[in-house]
C-alpha positions as CSV (number, residue, x, y, z in Angstrom):
1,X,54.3,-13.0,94.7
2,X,51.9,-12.2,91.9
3,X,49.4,-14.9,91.7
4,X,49.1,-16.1,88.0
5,X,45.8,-17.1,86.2
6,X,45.1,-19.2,82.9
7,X,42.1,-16.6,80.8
8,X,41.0,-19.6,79.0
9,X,40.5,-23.3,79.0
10,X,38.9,-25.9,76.3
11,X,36.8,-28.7,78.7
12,X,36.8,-32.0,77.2
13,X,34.6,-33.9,78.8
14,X,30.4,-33.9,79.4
15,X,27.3,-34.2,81.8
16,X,28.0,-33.4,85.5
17,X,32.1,-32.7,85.5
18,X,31.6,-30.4,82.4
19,X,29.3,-28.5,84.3
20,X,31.0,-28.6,87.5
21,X,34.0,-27.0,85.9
22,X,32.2,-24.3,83.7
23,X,31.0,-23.2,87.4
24,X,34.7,-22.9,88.7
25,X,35.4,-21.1,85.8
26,X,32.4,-18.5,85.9
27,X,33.6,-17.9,89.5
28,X,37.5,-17.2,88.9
29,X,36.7,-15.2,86.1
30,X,38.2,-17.6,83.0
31,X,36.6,-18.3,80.0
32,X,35.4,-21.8,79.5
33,X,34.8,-23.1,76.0
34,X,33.3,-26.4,76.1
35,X,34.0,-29.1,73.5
36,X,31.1,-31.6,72.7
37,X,30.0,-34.4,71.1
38,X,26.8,-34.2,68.4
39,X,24.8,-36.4,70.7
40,X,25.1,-33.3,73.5
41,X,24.2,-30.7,71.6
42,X,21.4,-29.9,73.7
43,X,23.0,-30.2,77.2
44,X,23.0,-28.3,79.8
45,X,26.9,-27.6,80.0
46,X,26.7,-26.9,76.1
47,X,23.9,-23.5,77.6
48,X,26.5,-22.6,80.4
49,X,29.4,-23.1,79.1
50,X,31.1,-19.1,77.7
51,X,31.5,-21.1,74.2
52,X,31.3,-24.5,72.8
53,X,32.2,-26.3,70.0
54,X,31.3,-29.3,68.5
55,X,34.1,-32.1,68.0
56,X,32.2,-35.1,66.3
57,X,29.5,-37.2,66.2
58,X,28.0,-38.9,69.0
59,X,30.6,-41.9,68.9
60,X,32.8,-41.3,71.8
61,X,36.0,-42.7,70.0
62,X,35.2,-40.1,67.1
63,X,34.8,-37.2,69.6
64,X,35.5,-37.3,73.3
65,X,38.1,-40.0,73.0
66,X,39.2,-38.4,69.8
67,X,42.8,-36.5,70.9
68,X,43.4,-34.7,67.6
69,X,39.6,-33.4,67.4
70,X,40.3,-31.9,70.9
71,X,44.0,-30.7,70.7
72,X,42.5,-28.7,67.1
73,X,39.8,-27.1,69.3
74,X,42.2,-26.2,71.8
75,X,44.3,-24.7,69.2
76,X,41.9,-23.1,67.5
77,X,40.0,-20.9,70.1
78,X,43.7,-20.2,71.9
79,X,42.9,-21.8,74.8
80,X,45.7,-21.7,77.9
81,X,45.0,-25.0,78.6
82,X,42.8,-28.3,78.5
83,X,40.8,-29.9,81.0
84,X,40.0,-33.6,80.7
85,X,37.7,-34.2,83.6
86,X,37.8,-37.9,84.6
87,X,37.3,-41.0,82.3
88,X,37.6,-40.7,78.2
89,X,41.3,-39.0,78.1
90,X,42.0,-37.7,81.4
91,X,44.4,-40.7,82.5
92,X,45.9,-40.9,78.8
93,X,49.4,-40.5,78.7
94,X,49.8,-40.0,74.8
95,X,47.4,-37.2,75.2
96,X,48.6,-35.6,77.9
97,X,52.2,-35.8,75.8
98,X,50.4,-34.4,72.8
99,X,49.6,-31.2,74.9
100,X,53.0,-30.9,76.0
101,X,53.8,-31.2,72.4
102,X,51.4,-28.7,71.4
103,X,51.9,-25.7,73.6
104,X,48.4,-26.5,75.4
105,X,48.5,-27.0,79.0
106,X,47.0,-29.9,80.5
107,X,45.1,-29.7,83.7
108,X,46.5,-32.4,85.6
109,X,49.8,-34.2,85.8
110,X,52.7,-34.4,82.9
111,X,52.8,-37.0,80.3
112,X,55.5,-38.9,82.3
113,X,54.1,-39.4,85.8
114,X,50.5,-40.3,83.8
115,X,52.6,-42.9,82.8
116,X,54.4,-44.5,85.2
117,X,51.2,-44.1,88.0
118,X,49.0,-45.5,85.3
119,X,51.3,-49.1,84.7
120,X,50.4,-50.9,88.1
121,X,53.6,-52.9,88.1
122,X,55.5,-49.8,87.9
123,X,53.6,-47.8,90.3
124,X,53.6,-50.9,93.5
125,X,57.2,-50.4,92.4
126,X,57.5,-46.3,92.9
127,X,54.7,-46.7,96.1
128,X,57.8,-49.7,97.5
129,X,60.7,-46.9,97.1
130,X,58.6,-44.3,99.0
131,X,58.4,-47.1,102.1
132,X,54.6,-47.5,101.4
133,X,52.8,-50.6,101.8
134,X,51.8,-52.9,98.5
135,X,50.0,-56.1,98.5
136,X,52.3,-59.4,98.4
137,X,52.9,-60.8,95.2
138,X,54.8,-60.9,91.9
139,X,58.0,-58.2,91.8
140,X,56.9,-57.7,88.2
141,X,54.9,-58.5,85.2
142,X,54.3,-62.7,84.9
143,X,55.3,-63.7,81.5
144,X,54.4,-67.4,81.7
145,X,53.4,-70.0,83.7
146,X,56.3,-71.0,85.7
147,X,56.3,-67.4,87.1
148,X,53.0,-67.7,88.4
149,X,53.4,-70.9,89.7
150,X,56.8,-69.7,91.9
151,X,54.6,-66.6,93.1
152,X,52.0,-68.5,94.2
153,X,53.6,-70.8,96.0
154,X,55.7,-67.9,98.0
155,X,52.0,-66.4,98.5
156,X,49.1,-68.6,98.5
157,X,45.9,-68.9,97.1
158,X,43.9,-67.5,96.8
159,X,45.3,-65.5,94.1
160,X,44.2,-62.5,92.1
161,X,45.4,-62.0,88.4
162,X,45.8,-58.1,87.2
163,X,46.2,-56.6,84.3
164,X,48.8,-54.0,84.3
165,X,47.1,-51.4,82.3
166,X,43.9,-52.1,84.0
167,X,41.3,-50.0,85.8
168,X,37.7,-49.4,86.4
169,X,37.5,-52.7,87.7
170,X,38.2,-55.0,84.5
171,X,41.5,-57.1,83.8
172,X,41.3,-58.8,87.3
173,X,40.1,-62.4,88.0
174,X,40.5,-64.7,90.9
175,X,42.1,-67.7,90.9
176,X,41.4,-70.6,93.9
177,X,43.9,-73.2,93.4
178,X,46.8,-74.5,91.4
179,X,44.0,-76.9,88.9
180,X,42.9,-73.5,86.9
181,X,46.0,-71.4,87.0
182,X,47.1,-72.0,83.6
183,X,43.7,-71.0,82.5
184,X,42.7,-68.4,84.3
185,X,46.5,-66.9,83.5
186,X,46.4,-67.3,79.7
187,X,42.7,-66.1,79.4
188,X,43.6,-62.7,81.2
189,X,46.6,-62.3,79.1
190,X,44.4,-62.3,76.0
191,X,41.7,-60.4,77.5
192,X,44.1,-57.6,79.0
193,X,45.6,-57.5,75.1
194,X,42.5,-57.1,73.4
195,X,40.8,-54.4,76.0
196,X,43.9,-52.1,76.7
197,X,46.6,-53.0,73.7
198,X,48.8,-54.7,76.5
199,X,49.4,-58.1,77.6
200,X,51.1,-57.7,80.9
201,X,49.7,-58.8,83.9
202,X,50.4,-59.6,87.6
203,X,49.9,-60.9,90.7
204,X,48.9,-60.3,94.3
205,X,47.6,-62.2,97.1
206,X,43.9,-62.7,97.1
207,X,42.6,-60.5,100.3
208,X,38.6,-61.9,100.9
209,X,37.7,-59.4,103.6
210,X,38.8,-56.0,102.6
211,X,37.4,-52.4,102.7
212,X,38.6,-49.8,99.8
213,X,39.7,-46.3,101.3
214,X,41.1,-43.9,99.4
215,X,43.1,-40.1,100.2
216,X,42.3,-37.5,98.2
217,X,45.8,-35.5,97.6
218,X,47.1,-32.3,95.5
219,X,50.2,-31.2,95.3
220,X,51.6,-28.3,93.2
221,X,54.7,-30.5,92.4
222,X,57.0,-29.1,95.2
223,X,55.2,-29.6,98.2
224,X,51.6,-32.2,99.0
225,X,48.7,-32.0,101.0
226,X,45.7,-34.8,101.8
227,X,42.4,-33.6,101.9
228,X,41.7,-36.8,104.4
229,X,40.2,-40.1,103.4
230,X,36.9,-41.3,101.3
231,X,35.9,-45.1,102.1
232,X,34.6,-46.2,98.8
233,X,33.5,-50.5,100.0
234,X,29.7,-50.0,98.8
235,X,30.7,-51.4,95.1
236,X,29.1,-53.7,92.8
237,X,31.3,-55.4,90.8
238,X,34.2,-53.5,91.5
239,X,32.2,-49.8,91.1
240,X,31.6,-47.5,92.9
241,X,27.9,-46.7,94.3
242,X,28.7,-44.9,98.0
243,X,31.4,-43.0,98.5
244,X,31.4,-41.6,102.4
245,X,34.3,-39.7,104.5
246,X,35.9,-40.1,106.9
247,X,36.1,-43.6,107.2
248,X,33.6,-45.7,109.6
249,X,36.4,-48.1,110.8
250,X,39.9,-46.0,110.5
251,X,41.6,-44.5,114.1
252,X,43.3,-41.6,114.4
253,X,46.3,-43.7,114.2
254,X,45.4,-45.6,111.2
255,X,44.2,-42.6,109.2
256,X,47.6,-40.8,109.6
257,X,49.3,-43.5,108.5
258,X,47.3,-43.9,105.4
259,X,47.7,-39.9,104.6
260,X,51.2,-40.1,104.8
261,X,52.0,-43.1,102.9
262,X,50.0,-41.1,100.4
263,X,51.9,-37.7,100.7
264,X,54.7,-39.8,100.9
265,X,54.1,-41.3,97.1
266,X,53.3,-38.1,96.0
267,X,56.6,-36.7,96.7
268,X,58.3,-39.7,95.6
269,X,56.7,-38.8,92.1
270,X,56.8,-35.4,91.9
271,X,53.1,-35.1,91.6
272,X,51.4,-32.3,90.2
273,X,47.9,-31.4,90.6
274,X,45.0,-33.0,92.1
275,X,45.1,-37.0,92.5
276,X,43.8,-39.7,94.8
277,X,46.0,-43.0,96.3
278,X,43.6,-46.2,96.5
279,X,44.4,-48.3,99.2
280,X,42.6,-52.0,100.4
281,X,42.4,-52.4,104.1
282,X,42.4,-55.8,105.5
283,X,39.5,-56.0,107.9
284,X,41.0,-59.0,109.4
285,X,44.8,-57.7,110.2
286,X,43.9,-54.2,109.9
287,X,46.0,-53.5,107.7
288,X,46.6,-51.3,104.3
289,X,47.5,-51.8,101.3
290,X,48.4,-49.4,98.1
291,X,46.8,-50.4,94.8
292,X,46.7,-47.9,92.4
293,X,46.9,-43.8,91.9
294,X,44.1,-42.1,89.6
295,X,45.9,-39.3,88.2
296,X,43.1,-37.3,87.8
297,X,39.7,-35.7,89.8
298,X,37.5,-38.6,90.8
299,X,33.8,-38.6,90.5
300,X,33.7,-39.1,94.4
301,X,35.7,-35.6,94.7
302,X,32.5,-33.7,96.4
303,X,32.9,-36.2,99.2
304,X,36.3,-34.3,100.5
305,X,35.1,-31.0,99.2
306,X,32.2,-31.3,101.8
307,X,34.5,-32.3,105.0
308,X,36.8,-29.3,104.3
309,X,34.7,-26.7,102.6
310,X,37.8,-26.8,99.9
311,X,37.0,-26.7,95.7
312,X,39.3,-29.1,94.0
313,X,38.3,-27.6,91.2
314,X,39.7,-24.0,91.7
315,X,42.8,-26.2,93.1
316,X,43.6,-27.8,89.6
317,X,43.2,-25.1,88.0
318,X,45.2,-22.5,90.2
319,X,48.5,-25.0,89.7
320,X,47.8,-25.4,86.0
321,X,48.2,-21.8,86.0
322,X,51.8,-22.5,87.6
323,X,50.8,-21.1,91.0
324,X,52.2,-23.2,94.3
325,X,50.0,-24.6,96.7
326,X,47.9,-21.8,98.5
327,X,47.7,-23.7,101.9
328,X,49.5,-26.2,103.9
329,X,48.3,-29.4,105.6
330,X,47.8,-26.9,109.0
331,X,44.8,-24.9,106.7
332,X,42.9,-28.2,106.2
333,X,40.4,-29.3,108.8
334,X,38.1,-32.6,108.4
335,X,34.6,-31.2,110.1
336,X,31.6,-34.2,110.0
337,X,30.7,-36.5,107.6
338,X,30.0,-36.6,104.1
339,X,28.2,-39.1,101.5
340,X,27.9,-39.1,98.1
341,X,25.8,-41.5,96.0
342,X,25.9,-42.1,92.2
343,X,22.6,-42.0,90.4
344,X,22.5,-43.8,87.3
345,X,19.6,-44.3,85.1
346,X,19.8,-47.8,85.2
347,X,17.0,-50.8,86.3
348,X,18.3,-52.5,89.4
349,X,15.3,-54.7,89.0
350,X,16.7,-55.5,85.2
351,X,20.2,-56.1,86.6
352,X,21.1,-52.7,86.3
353,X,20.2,-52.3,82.5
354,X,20.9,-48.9,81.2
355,X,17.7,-46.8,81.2
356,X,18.4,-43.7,78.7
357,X,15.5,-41.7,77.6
358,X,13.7,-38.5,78.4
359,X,13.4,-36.8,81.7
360,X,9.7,-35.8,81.8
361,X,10.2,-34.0,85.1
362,X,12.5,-33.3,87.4
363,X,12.7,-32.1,90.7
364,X,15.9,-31.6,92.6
365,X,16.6,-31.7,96.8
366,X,17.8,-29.2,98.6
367,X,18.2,-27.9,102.5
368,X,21.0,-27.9,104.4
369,X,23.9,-29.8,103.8
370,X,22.7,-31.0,100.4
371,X,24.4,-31.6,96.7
372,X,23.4,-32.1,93.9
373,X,26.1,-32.2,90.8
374,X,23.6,-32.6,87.7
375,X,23.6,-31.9,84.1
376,X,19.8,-33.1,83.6
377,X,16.4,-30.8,83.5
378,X,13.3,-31.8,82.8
379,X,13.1,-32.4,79.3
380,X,16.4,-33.4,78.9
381,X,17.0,-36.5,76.7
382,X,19.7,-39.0,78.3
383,X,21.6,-40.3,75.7
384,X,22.5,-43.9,75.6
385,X,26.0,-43.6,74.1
386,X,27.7,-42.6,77.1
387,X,28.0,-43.5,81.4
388,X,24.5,-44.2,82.8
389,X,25.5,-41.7,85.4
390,X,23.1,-38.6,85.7
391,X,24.4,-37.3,89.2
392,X,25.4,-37.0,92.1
393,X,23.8,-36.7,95.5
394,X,26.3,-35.5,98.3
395,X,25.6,-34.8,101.9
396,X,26.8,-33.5,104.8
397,X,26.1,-34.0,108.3
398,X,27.5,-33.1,112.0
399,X,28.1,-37.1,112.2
400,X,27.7,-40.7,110.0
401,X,24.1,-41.1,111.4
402,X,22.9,-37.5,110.9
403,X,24.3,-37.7,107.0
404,X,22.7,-40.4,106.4
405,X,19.7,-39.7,107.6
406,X,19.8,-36.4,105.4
407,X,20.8,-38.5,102.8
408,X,17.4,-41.0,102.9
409,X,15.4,-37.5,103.2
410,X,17.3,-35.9,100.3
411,X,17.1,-39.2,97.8
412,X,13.2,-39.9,99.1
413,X,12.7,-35.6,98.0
414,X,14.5,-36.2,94.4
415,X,12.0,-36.9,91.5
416,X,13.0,-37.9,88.3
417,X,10.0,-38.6,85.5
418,X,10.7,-40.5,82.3
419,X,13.4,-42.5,83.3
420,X,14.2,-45.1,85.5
421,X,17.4,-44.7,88.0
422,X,18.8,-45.8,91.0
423,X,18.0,-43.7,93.6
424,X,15.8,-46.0,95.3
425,X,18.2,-48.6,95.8
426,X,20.8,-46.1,96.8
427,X,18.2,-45.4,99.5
428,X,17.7,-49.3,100.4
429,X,21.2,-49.3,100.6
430,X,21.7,-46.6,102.7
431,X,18.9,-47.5,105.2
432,X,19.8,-51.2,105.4
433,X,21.4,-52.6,109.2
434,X,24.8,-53.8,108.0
435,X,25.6,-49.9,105.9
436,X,24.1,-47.9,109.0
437,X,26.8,-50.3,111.4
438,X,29.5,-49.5,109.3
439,X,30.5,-52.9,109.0
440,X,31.1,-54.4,105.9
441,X,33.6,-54.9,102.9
442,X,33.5,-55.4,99.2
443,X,31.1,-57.9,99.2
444,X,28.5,-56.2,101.2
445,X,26.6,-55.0,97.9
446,X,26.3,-58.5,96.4
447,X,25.3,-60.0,99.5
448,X,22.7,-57.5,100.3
449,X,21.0,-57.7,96.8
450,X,21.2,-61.5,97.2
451,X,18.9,-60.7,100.3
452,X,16.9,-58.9,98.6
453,X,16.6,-62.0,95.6
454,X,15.7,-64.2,98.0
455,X,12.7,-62.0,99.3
456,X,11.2,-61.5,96.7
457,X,10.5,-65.5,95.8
């Protein structure tokens, strides 16, 4: 069979995944046209990219987050197809339809499965048909307060409230006992409203000693394969800082188990292109849990492109062309360990206050087994309508110990002038006792910069 190939695709996104794409794209021979805000004139992707095009001003909503400013790019340079990246319109749903609409294909997943994977009461729902594991708690959406009440007396408290439409960590909030329920209920209900035009909510048992692992899947709508697991628990308020694969704590057993409950929802969906299935594992029972599907490519993607030497990238955008899978789950092989950690330019010392500016120098690592997915260069000016996030630092070693040892060597080599960011505490993080044990859950980053509070009195 003839392998099929798209000659041209619009990229609506910026920094880093921009870039990362333009790459794929110079390498499979297809012309990338780049569509960008004002504020990113002068970026590095707007240089690499074949062509580019300016959508709107620096405003997000009135450019990146602007679907009719991006479907008339699209149309006008005769694209084949769009590629959202991750955050702005990647998991939109009325975009994704208005490509469908439009003739333009859409690099990722249709309109409908978007959809359904992106309401969390319908996907525990979809994950329950395809016999995988959700966390106990409401059927549905909770509509009042006799609902909740009956649910939490089936599960206990503690309880965690969740807004449907939810992500990124907001919408959630954790209730202890029966006295604030009507609160805590009400307050979400008008939070969840105003943030993502939807009032829904629902609930789930309240698990206090949990690890988040996640399985990075693609499928080419037919047939699925997992790319094997990314353990994601080094968060700070419900994001992201250390992604790492394989897992520290998983067996063979466990990590199956996990893979094909994701397979398993993949099929159950139909599910096109690449995706990941987010899990919490109970440290206590050691057992999983399904949570939620991104629909999309996740910033921590490098971490399973470095244990199977696979591009997700050229993946995407070989089943956006309408081509099957090129390899089965026999192809892929998980070989050492990988870590990946998010550098923002951000204060840690200033709780994390955004730090945008000019980068006076800059001086990226390198050697063996090292990554570095960045848009900056020395005089680049960060600008501070957008993420903090100015990279990403991914590793690789034979083991856990030797990666993050390469890690420490490769964030201690990195030197960034001008700005402030967070490789250091990445580095503090990495280095500490309880990360280097492997030990820990959700609250491991709190506690540990509460440690580090109480030092410095």
């Amino acid at each position: 069979m003839t392998s099929k190939q798209l000659n041209s695709i619009l990229i609506a996104n910026r920094g880093e995944i921009a870039l990362r794409i333009i790459r794929a794209c110079k390498e499979l021979g297809i012309t990338s046209v780049l569509a960008y805000s004002e504020a990113d004139r002068g970026s590095l992707p707007v240089k690499l990219a074949d062509r580019a095009v300016c959508i709107g001003p620096a405003s997000a909503a009135k450019s990146y987050q602007d679907p009719r400013a991006i479907i008339s790019a699209a149309l006008a340079f005769k694209v084949d197809a769009i590629h959202p990246g991750y955050g702005f319109l990647a998991e939109n749903p009325d975009f994704a339809e208005m490509c469908e609409t439009e003739g333009v294909g859409f690099v990722g997943p249709t309109s409908s499965i978007i959809r359904s994977m992106g309401d969390k009461i319908q996907a525990k729902k979809i994950a329950r048909r395809a016999g995988v594991p959700t966390v106990p708690g409401s059927d549905g959406a909770i509509a009042e307060h006799a609902e909740a009440v009956a649910v939490a007396n089936d599960v206990g408290y503690p309880l965690l409230i969740k807004a449907s439409a939810g992500g990124g960590g907001r919408g959630m909030r954790v209730v202890e006992s029966a006295e604030t329920l009507e609160r805590d209920l009400s307050e979400i209900m008008a939070e969840a409203e105003t943030a993502f035009g939807d009032r829904s909510v629902y609930l789930e048992r309240y698990l206090t000693d949990i690890r988040h692992i996640e399985i990075q899947v693609v499928s080419d709508g037919q047939s699925t394969v997992h790319l094997g697991e990314r353990d994601c628990t080094a968060q700070r308020r419900n994001q992201k800082l250390v992604e790492e694969g394989p897992s520290p704590v998983l067996d063979e057993e466990l990590r199956k188990s996990l893979a094909d409950a994701a397979v398993a929802l993949c099929q159950e969906v139909g599910y096109r292109n690449a995706g990941t299935v987010e899990f919490v594992f109970d440290n206590i029972e050691r057992k999983y849990y399904f949570i939620e599907m991104n629909t999309r490519i996740q910033v921590e993607h490098p971490v399973s492109e470095m244990i199977t030497g696979i591009d997700l990238i050229k993946l995407q955008l070989e089943i956006a062309a309408g081509n099957p899978l090129p390899l089965t789950q026999d192809d892929i092989h998980i070989r050492g360990h990988a870590i990946e950690c998010r550098i923002n330019a951000e204060d840690p010392s200033k709780g994390f206050m955004p730090r945008p500016g000019r980068v006076e120098s800059f001086r990226a690592p390198g050697g063996f087994g090292v990554r570095l997915d960045t848009h900056i260069e020395t005089g680049y000016v960060i600008p501070p309508f957008y993420d903090s996030m100015i990279g990403k630092l991914i590793v690789w070693g034979n083991d856990r110990e030797e990666a993050i040892s390469r890690a420490l060597r490769a964030l201690q080599e990195m030197q960034v002038e001008g700005v402030t960011t967070t490789a250091g505490f990445q580095a503090s993080i990495l280095d500490s006792g309880v990360f280097r044990s492997g030990d820990f859950n959700t609250a491991f980053v709190a506690k540990f910069l509460e440690s580090q509070a109480a030092s410095d009195l």
